[in-house]
NULUM-280121 format. One record per residue (C-alpha): residue number from 1; residue in one letter; x, y, z. Coordinates in Angstrom, 2 decimals, padded with zeros to 5 digits. Example, Ala and Ser with C-alpha at 12.3 -4.5 7.8 and 13.67 -1.06 7.14 Angstrom:
R resi resn      c1      c2      c3
R    1    A  012.30 -004.50  007.80
R    2    S  013.67 -001.06  007.14
//
This chain:
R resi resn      c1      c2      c3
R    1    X  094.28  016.41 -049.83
R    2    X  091.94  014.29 -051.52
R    3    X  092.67  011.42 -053.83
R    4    X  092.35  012.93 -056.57
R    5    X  094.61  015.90 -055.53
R    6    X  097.29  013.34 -054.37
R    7    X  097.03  011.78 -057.93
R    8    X  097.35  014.72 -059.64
R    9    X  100.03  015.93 -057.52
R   10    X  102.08  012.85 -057.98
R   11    X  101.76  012.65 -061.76
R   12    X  103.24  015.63 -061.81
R   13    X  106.32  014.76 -059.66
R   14    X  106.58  011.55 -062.15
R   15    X  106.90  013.07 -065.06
R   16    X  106.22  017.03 -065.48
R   17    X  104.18  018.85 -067.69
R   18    X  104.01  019.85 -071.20
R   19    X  107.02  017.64 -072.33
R   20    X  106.73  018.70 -075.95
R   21    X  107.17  022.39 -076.75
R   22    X  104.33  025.06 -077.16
R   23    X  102.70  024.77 -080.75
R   24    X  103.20  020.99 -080.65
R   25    X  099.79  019.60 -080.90
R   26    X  101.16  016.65 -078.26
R   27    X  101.43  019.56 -075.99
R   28    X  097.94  020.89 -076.14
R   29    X  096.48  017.26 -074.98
R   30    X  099.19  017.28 -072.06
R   31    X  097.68  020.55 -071.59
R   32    X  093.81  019.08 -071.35
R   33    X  095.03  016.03 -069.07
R   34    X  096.09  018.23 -066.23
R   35    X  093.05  020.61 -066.43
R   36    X  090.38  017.53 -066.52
R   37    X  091.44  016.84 -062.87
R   38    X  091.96  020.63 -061.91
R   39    X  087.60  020.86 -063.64
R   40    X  087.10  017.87 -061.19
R   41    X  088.35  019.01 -058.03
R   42    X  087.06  022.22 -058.62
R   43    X  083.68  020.44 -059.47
R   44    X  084.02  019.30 -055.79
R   45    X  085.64  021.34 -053.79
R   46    X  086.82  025.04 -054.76
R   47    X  088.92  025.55 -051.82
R   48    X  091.26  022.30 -052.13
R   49    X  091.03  023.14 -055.72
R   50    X  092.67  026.62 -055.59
R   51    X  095.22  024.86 -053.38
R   52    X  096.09  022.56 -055.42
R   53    X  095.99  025.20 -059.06
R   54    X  098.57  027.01 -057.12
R   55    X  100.38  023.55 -056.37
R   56    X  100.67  022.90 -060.22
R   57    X  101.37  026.35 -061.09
R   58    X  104.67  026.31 -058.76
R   59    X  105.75  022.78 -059.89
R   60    X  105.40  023.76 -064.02
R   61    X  107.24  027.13 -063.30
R   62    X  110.57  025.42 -061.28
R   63    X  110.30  022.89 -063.80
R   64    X  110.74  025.61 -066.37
R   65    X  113.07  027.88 -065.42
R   66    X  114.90  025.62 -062.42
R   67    X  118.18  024.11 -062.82
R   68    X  118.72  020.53 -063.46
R   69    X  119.63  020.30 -059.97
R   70    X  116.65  022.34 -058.57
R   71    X  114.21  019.88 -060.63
R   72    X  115.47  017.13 -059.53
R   73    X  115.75  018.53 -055.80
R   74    X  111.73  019.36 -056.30
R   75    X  110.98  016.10 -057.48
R   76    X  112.65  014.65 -054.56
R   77    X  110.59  016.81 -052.21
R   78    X  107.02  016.13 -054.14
R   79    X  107.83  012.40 -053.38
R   80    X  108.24  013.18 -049.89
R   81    X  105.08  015.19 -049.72
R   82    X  106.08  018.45 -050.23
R   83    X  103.00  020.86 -051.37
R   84    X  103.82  024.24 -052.96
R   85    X  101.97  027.73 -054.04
R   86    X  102.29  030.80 -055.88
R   87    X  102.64  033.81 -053.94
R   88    X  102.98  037.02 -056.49
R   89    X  100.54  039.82 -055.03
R   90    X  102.44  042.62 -053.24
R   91    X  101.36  043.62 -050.12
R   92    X  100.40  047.72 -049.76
R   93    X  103.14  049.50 -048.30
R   94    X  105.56  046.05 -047.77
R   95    X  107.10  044.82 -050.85
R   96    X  108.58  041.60 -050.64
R   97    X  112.74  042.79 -051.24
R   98    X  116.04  040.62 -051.38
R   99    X  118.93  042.26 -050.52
R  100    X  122.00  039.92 -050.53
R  101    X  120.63  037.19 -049.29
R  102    X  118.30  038.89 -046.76
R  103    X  114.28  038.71 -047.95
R  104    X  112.27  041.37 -046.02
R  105    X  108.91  042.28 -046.43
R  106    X  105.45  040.77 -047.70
R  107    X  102.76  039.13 -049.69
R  108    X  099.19  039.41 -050.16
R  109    X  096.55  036.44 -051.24
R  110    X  098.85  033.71 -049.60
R  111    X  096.41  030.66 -050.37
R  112    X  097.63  028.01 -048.31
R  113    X  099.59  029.89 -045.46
R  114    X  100.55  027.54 -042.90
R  115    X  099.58  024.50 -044.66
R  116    X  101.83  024.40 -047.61
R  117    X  105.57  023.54 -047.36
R  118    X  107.04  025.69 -050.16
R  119    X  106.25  028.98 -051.52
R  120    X  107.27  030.45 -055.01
R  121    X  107.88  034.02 -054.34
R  122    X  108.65  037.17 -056.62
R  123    X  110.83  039.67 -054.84
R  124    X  112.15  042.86 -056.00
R  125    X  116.35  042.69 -056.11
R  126    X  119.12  045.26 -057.41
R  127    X  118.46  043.26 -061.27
R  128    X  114.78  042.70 -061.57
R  129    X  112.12  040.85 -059.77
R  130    X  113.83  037.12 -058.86
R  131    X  111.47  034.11 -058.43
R  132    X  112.94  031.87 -055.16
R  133    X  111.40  028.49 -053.72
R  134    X  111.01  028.82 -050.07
R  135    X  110.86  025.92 -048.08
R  136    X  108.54  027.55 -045.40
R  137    X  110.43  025.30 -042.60
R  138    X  113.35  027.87 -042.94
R  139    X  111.89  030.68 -044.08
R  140    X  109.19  030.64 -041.46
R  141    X  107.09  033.76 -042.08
R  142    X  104.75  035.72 -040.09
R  143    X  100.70  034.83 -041.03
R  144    X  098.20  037.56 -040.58
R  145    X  094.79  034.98 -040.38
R  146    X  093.01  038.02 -039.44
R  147    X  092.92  039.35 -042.92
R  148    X  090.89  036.52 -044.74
R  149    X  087.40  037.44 -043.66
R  150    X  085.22  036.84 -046.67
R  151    X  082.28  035.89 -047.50
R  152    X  083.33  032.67 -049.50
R  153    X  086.71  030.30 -049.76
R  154    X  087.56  030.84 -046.18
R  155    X  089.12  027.15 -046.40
R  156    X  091.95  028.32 -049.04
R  157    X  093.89  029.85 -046.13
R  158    X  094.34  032.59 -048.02
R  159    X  096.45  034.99 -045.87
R  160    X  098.86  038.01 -045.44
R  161    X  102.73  036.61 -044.93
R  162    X  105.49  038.79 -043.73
R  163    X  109.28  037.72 -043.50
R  164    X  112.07  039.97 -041.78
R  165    X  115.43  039.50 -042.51
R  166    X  115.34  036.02 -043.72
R  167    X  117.88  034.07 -045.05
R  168    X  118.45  033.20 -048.62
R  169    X  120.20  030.67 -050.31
R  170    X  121.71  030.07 -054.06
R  171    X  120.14  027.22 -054.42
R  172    X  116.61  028.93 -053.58
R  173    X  116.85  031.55 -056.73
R  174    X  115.00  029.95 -059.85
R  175    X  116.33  031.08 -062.75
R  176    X  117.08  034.59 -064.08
R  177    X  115.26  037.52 -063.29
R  178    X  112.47  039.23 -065.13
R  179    X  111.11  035.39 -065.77
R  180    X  107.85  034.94 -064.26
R  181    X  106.08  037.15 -066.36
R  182    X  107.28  035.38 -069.51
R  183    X  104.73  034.72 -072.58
R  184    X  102.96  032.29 -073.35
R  185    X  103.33  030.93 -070.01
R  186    X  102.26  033.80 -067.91
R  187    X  098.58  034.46 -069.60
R  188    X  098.49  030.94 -071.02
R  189    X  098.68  029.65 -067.57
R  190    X  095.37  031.22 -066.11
R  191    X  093.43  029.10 -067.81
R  192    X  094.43  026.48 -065.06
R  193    X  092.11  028.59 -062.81
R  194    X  089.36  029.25 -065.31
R  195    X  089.54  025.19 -065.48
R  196    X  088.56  025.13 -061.75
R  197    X  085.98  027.98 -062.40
R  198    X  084.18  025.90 -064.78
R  199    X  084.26  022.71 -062.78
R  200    X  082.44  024.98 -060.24
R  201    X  079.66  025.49 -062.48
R  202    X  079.34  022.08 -063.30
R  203    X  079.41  021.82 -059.24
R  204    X  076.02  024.10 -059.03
R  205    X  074.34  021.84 -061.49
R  206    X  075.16  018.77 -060.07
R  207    X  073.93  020.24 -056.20
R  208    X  070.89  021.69 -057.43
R  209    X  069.65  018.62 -059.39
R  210    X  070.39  016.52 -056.27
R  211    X  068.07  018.98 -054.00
R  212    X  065.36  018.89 -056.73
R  213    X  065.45  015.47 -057.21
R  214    X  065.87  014.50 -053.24
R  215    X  062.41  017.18 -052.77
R  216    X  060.40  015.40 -055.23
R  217    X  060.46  018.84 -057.60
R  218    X  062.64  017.89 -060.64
R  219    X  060.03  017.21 -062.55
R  220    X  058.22  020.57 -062.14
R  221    X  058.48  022.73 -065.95
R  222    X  059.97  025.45 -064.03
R  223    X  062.59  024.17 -062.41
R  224    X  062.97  021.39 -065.43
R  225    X  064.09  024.56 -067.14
R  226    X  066.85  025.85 -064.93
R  227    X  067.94  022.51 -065.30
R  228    X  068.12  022.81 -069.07
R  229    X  069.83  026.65 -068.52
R  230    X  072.38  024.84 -065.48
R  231    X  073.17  022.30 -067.86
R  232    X  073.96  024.17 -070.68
R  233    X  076.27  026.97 -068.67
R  234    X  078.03  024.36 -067.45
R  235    X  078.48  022.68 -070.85
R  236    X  079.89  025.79 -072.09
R  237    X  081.98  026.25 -069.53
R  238    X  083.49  023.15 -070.34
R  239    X  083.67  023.46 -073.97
R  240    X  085.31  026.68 -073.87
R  241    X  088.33  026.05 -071.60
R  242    X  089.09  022.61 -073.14
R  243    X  088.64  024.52 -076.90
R  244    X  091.50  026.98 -075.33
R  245    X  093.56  024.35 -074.33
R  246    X  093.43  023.31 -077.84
R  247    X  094.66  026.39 -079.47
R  248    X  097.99  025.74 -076.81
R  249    X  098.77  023.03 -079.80
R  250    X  098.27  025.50 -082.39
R  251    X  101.13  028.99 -081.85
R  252    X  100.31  030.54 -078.28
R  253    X  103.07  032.31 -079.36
R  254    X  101.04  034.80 -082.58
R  255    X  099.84  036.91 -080.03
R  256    X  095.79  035.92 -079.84
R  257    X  096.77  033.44 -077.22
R  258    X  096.49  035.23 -074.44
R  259    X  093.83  036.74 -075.60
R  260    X  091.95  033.57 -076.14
R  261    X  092.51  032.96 -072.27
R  262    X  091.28  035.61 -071.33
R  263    X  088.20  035.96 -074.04
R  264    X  087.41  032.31 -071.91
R  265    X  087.79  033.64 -068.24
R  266    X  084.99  036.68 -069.03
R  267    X  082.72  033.68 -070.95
R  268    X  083.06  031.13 -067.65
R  269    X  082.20  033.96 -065.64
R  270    X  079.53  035.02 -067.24
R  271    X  078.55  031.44 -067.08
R  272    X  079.11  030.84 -063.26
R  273    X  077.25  034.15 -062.02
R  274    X  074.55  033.17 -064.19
R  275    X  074.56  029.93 -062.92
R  276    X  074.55  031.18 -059.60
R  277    X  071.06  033.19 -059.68
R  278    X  069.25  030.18 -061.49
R  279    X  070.58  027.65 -058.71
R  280    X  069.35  030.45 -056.25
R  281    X  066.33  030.32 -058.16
R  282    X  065.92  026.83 -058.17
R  283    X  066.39  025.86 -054.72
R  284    X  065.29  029.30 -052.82
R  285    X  065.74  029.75 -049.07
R  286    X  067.40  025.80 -048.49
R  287    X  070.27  026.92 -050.36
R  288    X  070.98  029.69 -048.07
R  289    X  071.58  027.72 -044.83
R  290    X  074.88  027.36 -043.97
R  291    X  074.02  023.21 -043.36
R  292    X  073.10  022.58 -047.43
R  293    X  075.79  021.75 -049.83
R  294    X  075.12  024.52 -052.20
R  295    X  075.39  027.31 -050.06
R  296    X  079.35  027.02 -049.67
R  297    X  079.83  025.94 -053.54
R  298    X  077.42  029.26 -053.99
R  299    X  079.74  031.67 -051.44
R  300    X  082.99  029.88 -052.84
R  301    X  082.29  030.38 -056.45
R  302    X  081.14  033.95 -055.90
R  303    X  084.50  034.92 -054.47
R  304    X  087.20  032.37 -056.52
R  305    X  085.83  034.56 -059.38
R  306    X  087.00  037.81 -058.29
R  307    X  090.15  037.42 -060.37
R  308    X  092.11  041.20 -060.33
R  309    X  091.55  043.33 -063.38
R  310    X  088.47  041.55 -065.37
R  311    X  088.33  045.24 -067.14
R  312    X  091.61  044.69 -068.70
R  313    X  091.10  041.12 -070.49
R  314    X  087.84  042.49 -071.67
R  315    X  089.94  045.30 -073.31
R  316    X  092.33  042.45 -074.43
R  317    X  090.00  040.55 -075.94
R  318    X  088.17  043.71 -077.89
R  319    X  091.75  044.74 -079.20
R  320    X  092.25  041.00 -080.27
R  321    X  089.29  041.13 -082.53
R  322    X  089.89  044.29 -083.47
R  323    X  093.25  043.65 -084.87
R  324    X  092.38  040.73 -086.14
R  325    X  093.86  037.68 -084.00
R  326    X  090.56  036.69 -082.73
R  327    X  087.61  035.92 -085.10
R  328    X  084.91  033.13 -084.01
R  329    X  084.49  029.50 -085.82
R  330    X  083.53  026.27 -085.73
//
């Protein structure tokens, strides 16, 4: 990991996240601390950043719903080095099922198989779908690295994992069933990756001033203006997500929360893909060779945005306005 990673990683073992409640305006800037380093990473490096999103998403959610003694236990392990991801998508025809204290079957979109050391993991049991910490030492699954062939974010690892039989202990169950989907948390949380989307944009800017600036064409009017357009998407990237955060501090509980997340995951897209074709734009052909430093922030970007069921928010957001909850301001 990077520095940064390491220091976000570590503030997070030292003293947790979100220590006042949801609705406390304390909250909301606890909120904005954590994302400023997720925007920077992501600003940087998309790959390490959707490593370590996935990192802080696992660490809030133990530190939720996890027993005294399981916190503490984590915190113990982050200050050893332990690095942990979310692993929720089902894979086709092998769902991930614990029996007793046997876990059999899969997961999909494993970002960070066989580099992380823990893995939250939803699996299907006789009372609901129970959330358990794997320390992947034990529970050694099988990796299918033959799955991830894409076109972008090849360095998130993101794999198919398969466990047979494992064993499962107590201690590995965090909290009750039927928690992980839990509001505010659950939608509130995306905006951790929308965060990282954002500092992407600001990513695209920052590479294709450097190339217009290092080839003496920066000061062109044409490319002067995708500067201005770069600049601005980027901006509102920004504003958008750390505006969100805000309204944590407000009630993410009055039901236009979540759709205030995801009203700011279609705008940053729409921002990033536009950002995309101006950068194209702006630095033609270069930007397409494998050796510049755009074209992997370019194929990166284009796939970390491919969050599942964009149609939905949209329909979130419309029924949010529509009843309502969501109305713009200043």
């Amino acid at each position: 990991m990077t520095d940064m990673a390491t220091t976000l990683r570590d503030a997070i073992a030292a003293a947790g996240w979100a220590q006042h409640p949801p609705g406390d305006p304390r909250t909301a800037e606890d909120y904005i601390a954590l994302l400023r380093p997720l925007y920077e990473i992501g600003r940087r490096d998309l790959p390490l950043a959707r490593l370590v999103e996935g990192h802080v998403d696992a660490v809030q959610i133990v530190q939720r719903y996890g027993s005294a003694a399981q916190v503490a236990a984590l915190r113990t392990a982050l200050a050893q080095g332990a690095t942990l991801g979310v692993w929720n998508a089902g894979l086709a025809g092998e769902p991930l099922r614990l029996e007793g204290s046997s876990l059999s079957g899969g997961k999909s979109y494993a970002s960070g198989a066989g580099v992380l050391s823990h893995a939250l993991v939803t699996a299907d049991g006789p009372a609901g779908v129970q959330l358990l910490l794997l320390d992947l030492a034990r529970a050694v699954p099988t990796i299918d690295r033959g799955w991830w062939r894409v076109t972008g974010m090849q360095r998130s690892e993101t794999h198919q994992v398969r466990w047979q039989g494992a064993e499962i202990a107590d201690a590995d169950r965090i909290g009750a069933p039927d928690l992980y989907a839990g509001e505010p948390f659950f939608s509130g949380g995306a905006l951790r990756f929308v965060a990282v989307h954002a500092g992407g944009v600001a990513g695209i800017c920052d590479l294709t001033r450097a190339h217009l600036v290092a080839t003496g064409r920066a000061d062109d009017p044409f490319q002067a203006a995708r500067l201005a357009d770069l600049f601005g998407r980027a901006e509102m990237a920004a504003a958008i997500v750390r505006r969100t955060a805000r309204a944590w501090g407000e009630d993410p509980n009055d039901g236009g929360y979540a759709a205030r997340v995801a009203a700011a995951r279609l705008a940053v897209t729409d921002a990033a893909e536009r950002a995309i074709v101006t950068a194209r734009e702006a630095v033609g052909l270069a930007g397409q060779f494998l050796t510049h430093p755009l074209s992997a922030m370019l194929a990166d970007l284009s796939v970390y945005l491919r969050q599942p069921v964009p149609d939905a928010q949209r329909l979130r957001v419309g029924a949010a306005v529509g009843q309502g909850l969501l109305a713009p301001s200043l």
